[in-house]
C-alpha positions in Angstrom: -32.8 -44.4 18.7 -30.9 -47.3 20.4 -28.4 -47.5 17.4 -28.0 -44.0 16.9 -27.2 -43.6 20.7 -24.9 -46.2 20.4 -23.0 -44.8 17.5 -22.7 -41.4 19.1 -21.3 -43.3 22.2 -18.5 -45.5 20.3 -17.6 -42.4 18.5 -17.0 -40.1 21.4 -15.1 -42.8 23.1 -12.7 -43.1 20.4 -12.4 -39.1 20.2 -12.3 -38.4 23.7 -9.1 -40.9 23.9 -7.4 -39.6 20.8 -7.8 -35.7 22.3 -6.5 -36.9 25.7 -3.7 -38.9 23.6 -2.9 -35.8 21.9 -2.2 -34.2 24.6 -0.5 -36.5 26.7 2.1 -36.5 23.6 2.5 -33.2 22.7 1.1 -30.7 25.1 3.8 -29.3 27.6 4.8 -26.6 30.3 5.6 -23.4 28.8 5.0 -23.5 25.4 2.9 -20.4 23.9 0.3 -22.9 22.4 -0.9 -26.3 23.4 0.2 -28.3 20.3 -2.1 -31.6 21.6 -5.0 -29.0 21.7 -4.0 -27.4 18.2 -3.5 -31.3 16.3 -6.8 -32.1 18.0 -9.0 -29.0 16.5 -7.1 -29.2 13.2 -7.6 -33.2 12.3 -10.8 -33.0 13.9 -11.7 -30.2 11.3 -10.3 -32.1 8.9 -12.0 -35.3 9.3 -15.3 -34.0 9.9 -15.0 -31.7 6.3 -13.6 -35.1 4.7 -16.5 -37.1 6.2 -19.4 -34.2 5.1 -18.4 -34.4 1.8 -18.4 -38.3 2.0 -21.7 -38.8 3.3 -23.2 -36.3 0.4 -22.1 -38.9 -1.9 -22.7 -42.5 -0.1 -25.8 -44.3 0.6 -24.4 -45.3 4.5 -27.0 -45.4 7.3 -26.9 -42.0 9.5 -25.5 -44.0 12.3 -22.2 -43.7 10.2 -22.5 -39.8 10.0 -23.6 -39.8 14.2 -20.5 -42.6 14.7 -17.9 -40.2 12.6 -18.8 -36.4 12.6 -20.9 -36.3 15.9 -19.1 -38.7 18.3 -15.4 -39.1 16.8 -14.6 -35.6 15.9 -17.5 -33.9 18.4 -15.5 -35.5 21.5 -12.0 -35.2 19.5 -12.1 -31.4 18.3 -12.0 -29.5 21.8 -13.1 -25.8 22.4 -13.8 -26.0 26.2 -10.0 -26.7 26.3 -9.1 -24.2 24.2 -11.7 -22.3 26.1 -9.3 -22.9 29.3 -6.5 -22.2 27.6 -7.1 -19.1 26.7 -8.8 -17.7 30.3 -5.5 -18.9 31.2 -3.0 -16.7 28.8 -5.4 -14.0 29.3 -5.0 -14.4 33.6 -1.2 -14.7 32.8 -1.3 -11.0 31.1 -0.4 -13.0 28.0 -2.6 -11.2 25.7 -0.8 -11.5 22.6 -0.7 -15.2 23.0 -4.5 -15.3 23.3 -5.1 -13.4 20.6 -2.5 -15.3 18.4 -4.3 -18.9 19.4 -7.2 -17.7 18.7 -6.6 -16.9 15.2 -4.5 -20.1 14.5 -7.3 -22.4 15.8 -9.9 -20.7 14.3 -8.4 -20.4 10.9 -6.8 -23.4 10.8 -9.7 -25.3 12.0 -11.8 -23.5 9.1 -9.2 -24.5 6.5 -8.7 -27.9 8.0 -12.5 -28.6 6.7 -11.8 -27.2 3.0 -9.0 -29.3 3.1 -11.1 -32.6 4.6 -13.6 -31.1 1.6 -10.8 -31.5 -1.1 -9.3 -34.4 -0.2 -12.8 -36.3 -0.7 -13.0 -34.9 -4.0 -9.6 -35.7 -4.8 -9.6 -39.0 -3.6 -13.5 -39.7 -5.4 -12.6 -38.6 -8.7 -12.6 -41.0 -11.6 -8.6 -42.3 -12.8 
């Protein structure tokens, strides 16, 4: 328990810094969606489909899988911030910009982890 709460920890640190990062650099008043909150979601995806495919092939101790896919991208992808931003839009009348974030989080999220997926197998096949 004491390692695995430990690599949960470590993880979320480092995920909960890169999503506040993120935003500090890219997010902005006025614009129609949060880019810092998009990157976040999207690499986030990305990692955590790379790193499932990764662990289904590698002998590593779960603490990497808790460490990677539970703390980093658990504290780095974000939905109670893109939870906020959309009560937001929606309490700004800007209904077509909820709806639009909506579907470019969701589905780029969802093809962020096929990607993550592909670029393991890519990257693990033989020369």
């Amino acid at each position: 328990m004491g390692w695995s709460l430990l690599a949960v920890s470590v993880g979320a640190v480092v995920g909960a810094n890169l999503r506040w990062a993120m935003s500090l650099w890219l997010n902005g008043p006025g614009a129609v969606i949060q880019p810092g909150t998009l990157m976040a979601n999207l690499v986030g995806a990305g990692l955590a489909g790379f790193c499932i495919s990764w662990f289904s092939h590698s002998d590593l101790s779960p603490e990497w899988r808790l460490l990677l896919i539970t703390g980093l991208c658990g504290a780095l992808t974000t939905f109670s911030t893109f939870s906020l931003e959309l009560v937001a839009a929606l309490q700004a009348g800007k209904w077509a910009i909820m709806l639009v974030s909506v579907v470019v989080h969701v589905l780029g999220s969802l093809a962020m982890v096929a990607v993550g997926m592909w670029l393991f197998g890519v990257l693990r096949a033989p020369a």
